[in-house]
C-alpha positions as CSV (number, residue, x, y, z in Angstrom):
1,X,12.2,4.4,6.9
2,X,9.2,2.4,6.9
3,X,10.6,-1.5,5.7
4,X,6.8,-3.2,5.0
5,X,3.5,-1.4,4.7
6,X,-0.3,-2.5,3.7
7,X,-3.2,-0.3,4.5
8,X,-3.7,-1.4,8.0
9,X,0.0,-2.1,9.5
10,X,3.9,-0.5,9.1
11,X,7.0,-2.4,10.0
12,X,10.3,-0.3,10.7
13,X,13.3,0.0,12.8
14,X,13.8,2.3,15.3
15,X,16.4,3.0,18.0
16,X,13.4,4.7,19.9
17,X,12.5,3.6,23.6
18,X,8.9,2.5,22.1
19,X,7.4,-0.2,24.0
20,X,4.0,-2.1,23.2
21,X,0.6,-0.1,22.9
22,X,2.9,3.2,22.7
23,X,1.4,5.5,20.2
24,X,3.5,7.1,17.4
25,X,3.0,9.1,14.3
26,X,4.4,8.5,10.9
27,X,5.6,11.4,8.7
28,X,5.5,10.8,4.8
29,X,8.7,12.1,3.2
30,X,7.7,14.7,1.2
31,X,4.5,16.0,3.1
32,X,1.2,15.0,3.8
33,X,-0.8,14.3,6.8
34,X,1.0,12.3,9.6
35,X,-0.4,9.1,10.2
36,X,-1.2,8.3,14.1
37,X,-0.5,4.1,14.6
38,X,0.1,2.3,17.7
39,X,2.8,-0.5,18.5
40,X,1.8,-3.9,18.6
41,X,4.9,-6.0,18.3
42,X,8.4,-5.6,19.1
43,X,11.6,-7.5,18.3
44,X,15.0,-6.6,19.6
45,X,18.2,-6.9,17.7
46,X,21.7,-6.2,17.6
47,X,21.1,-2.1,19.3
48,X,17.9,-1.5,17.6
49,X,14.8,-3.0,17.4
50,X,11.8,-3.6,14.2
51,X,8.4,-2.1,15.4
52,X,5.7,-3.3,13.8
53,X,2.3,-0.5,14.4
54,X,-1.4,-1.0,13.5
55,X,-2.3,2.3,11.8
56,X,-5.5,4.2,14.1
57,X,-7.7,6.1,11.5
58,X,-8.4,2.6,9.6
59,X,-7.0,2.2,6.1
60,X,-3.9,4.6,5.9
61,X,-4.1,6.7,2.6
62,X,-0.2,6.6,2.1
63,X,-0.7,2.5,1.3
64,X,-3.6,3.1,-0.8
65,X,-1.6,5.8,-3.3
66,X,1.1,3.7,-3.9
């Protein structure tokens, strides 16, 4: 579940072993093309940790639909 969004970033958590400059791909509940994003920041807390991803194909359509 994505916790803050604009067009160009996402911030979530994740219990994932993502690290910075990993590359990941979002999935919109309800369908739609995936968006691809890669991790720039990282804070650790309490088990899991917020990820915060710069999306790759500019602007990400989800953000500009709301």
């Amino acid at each position: 579940m994505i916790e803050f969004a604009s067009e160009e970033f996402a911030i979530f958590l994740s219990r994932l072993a993502l690290e910075f400059d990993d590359r990941v791909e979002l999935v919109r509940e309800g369908g739609g093309r995936p968006a691809e994003a890669v991790v720039i920041a990282l804070q650790y807390q309490a088990g899991s940790k917020a990820v915060a991803v710069r999306f790759l194909d500019g602007p990400c359509e989800w953000m500009k639909n709301r």
